[in-house]
C-alpha positions as CSV (number, residue, x, y, z in Angstrom):
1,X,21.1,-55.5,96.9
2,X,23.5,-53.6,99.0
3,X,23.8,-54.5,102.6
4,X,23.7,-51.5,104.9
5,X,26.8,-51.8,107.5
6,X,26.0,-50.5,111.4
7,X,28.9,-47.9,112.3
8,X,30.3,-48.7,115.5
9,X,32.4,-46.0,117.8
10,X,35.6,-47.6,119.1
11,X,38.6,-45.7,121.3
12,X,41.7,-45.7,119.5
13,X,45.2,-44.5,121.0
14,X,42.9,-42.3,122.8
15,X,40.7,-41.1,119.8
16,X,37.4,-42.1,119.1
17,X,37.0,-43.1,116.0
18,X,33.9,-44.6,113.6
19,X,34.4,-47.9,111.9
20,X,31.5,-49.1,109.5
21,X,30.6,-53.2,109.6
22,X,32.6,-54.5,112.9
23,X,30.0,-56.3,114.7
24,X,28.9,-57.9,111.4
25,X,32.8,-58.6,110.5
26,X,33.2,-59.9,113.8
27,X,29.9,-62.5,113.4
28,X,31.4,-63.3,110.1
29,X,34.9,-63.8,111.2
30,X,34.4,-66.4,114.5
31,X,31.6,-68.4,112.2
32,X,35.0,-68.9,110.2
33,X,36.5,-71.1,113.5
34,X,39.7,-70.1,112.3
35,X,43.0,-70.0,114.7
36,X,44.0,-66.8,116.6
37,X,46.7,-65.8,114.2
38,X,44.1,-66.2,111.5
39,X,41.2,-64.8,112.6
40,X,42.8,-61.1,113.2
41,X,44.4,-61.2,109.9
42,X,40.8,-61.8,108.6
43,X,39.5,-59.3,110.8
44,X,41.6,-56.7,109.8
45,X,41.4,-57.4,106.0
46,X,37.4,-57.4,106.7
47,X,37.6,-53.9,108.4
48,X,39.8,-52.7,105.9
49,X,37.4,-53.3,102.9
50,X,34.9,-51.0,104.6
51,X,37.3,-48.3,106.6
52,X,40.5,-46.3,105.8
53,X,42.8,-47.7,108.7
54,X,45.5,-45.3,108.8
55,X,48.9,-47.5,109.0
56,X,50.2,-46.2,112.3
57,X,46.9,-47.1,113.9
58,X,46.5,-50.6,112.2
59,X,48.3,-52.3,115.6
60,X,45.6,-50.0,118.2
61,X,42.8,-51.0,115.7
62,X,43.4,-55.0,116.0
63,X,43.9,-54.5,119.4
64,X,40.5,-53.1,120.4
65,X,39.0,-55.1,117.5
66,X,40.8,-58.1,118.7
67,X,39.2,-57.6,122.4
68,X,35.8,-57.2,121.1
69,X,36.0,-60.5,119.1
70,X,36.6,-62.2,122.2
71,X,34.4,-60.6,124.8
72,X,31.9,-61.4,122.4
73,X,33.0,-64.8,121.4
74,X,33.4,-65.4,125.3
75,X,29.3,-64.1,125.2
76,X,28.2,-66.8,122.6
77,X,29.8,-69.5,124.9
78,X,28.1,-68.7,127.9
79,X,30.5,-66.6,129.2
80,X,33.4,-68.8,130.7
């Protein structure tokens, strides 16, 4: 059984581009409770299984991945 993987739009160095699986990555990756450091390495292997990343965009990519993982982490708390 093959799971189907949401795409998700994100803005990247000004170019909007489609990424397949992030908010299922990003579930994945914080039920890991993994340090910082960790946890966007994980990310962006995760992403990278499912989507090309072109290597001058991999930085951009973590970046806006990275701020999504922790307004929604932030969310799941209760918002602090």
């Amino acid at each position: 059984m093959k799971m189907e993987l949401k795409e998700e739009r994100i803005v990247v160095a000004g170019k909007e581009i489609t990424l397949k699986g992030v908010d299922q990555i990003l579930k994945e990756v914080e039920n890991l409770n993994m340090e910082d450091e960790q946890s966007q390495r994980e990310i962006m292997k995760r992403v990278r299984m499912y989507n090309y990343i072109p290597p001058e965009l991999e930085e951009e990519v973590l970046s806006v991945l990275w701020g999504l993982y922790l307004k929604r982490k932030g969310a799941g708390r209760g918002g602090t």
